[in-house]
C-alpha positions, 0 to 999 in steps of 0.5 A, a space after each residue: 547129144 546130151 543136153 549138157 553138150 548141146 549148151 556147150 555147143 551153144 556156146 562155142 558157135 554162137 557166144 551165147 545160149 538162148 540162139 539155138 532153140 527156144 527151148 534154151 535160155 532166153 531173155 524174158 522167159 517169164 515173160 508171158 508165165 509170170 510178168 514180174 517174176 523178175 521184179 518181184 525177185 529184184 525187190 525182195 533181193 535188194 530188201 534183204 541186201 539193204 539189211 545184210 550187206 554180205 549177200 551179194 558174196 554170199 549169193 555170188 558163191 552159191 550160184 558159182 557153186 550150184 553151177 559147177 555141180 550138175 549145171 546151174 539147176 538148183 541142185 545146191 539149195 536141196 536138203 540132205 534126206 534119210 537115203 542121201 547126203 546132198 551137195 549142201 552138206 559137203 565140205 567146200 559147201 558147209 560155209 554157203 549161207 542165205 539160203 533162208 533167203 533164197 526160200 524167202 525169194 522163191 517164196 514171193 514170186 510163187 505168191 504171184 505165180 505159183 509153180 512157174 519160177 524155178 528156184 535155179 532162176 531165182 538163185 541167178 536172178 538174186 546173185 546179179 540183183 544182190 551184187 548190181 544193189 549197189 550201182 543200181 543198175 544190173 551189173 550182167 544180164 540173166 537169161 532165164 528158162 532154167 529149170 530144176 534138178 532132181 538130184 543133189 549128191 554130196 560126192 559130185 560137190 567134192 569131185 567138181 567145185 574147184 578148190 582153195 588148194 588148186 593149182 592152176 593146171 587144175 583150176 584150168 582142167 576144172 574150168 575146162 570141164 565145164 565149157 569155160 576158158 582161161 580167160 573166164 577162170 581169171 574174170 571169174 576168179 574177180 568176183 573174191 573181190 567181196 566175200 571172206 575166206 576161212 582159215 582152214 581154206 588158207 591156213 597151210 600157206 602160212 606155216 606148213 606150206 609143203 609139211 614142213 612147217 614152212 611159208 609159201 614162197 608166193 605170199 607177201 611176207 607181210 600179208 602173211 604175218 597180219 594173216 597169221 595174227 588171225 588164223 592161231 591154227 591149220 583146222 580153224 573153220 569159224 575164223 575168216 578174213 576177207 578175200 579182198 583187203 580192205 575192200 570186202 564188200 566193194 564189187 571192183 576190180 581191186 582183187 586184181 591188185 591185191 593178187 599182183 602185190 602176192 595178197 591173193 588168199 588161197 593158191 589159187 588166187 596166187 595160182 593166176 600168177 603162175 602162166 604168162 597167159 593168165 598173168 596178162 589176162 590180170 594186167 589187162 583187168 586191172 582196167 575197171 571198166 574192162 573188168 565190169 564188161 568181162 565179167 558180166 559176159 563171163 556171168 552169162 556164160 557160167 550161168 549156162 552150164 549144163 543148164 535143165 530146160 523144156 521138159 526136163 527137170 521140175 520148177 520145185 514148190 520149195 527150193 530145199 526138197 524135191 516135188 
């Protein structure tokens, strides 16, 4: 059995990962091997977070995209090098930021405990710091023993990372590759509650929705003329507009009113409209402490996707190049 089905197995018997063997994640992983590893991470995330509120979107994203290719094993954070392109440079990546934050992070806890703390734990650990900053208290729980990636390859980004585009029967096929359900595409589809979207990701929604030089149906009508008022054209990649309305840097669950009122940005905002099942599933977290307690569940699950543990893997010195 491949490590990548074991987790899944993992998953679907016992709800979590970490109850099947030791060598999966665990809470407290570092525990013995570096005591404040979680700590040290939780402090420096939360000093740059206190300098650049738009962190949390951003770490947020990088974990959601690092997970969905080859599993959360830090297989984003590597740089291209002469024999290959890696994830970094492909296009659903090429608006990711932070990640000189994530080097500086890595960079901390390896003054401590050098060779110990994998930068895939370091990229989780920062999401739910960086997005728990606010509320001061963790919003989900990281279970920790990831370990690194060798390999980042542009063309499996492209083949795995769910698109803007997506409809729902592909966001579904998507999720469902991964382990993930409907319920979990719709809790973590909340987390646009923070965050930004380029034009370009967008654009064809407003005035060239089937190649016609029309609107789609499915936008608020209102909406979409303030959008057209800031995307002037379909290949605009610089200009963005938050994801949520008013409330881009709130963690909440006013996403899921903006997507009842026909405001969700991309189609696959819209796309959690077009099936009964998920249509309720929106409904029901609309309830703010529900959507909290989804979520946080829906976290620990996605962040064990094919995870890289015991021997496999490497914990990186430097979490852009390979050791």
């Amino acid at each position: 059995m491949t490590n990548q089905a074991f987790i899944l197995l993992c998953i679907v018997v016992f709800g979590v990962v970490g109850t099947c063997h030791g060598g999966s994640l665990r809470k407290g992983y570092y525990k013995d091997t570096c005591p404040d590893a979680e700590e040290i991470i939780k402090k420096a995330t939360e000093k740059h977070v206190a300098n650049d509120p738009t962190l949390p979107a951003r770490f947020l994203r990088m974990h959601f995209h690092d997970c969905f290719v080859r599993g959360c094993d830090g297989s984003v954070l590597l740089n291209s090098t002469t024999n290959n392109t890696a994830e970094k440079d492909a296009i659903p990546n090429l608006t990711l930021a932070g990640f000189d934050v994530i080097d500086d992070l890595k960079a901390e806890v390896e003054k401590k405990c050098p060779n110990v703390v994998s930068c895939a734990d370091v990229l989780a650990l920062a999401a739910r710091d960086a997005v728990s900053f606010k509320f001061q208290t963790p919003l989900w729980e990281v279970l920790t023993g990831r370990r690194d990636g060798r390999i980042s390859r542009i063309s499996e980004a492209l083949a795995n990372i769910p698109s803007p585009l997506s409809n729902f029967t592909a966001l579904v096929r998507s999720f469902t590759s991964k382990g993930l359900n409907v319920h979990d595409l719709v809790v973590l589809s909340g987390g646009h509650t923070i965050g930004v979207g380029h034009c370009n990701t967008f654009s064809n929604r407003l005035c060239n929705f089937t190649g016609r030089s029309d609107q789609d149906p499915s936008l608020n009508p209102t909406y979409a003329s303030f959008l057209k008022t800031q995307c002037e054209n379909l290949s605009d990649n610089t200009t963005f507009v938050p994801m949520d309305p008013g409330s881009a840097l709130t963690f909440d669950n006013n996403y899921y009113v903006t997507v009842k009122q026909n405001k969700g940005l991309f189609e696959s905002d819209a796309a959690l409209l077009a099936n009964k099942g998920s249509r309720k599933i929106v409904d029901e977290l609309l309830d703010s402490k529900k959507f909290l307690t989804e979520f946080a569940q829906a976290m620990k699950r996605m962040g064990a996707i094919g995870v890289v543990t015991g021997n496999e893997g490497e914990i990186r010195k430097k979490c852009f190049v390979v050791n």
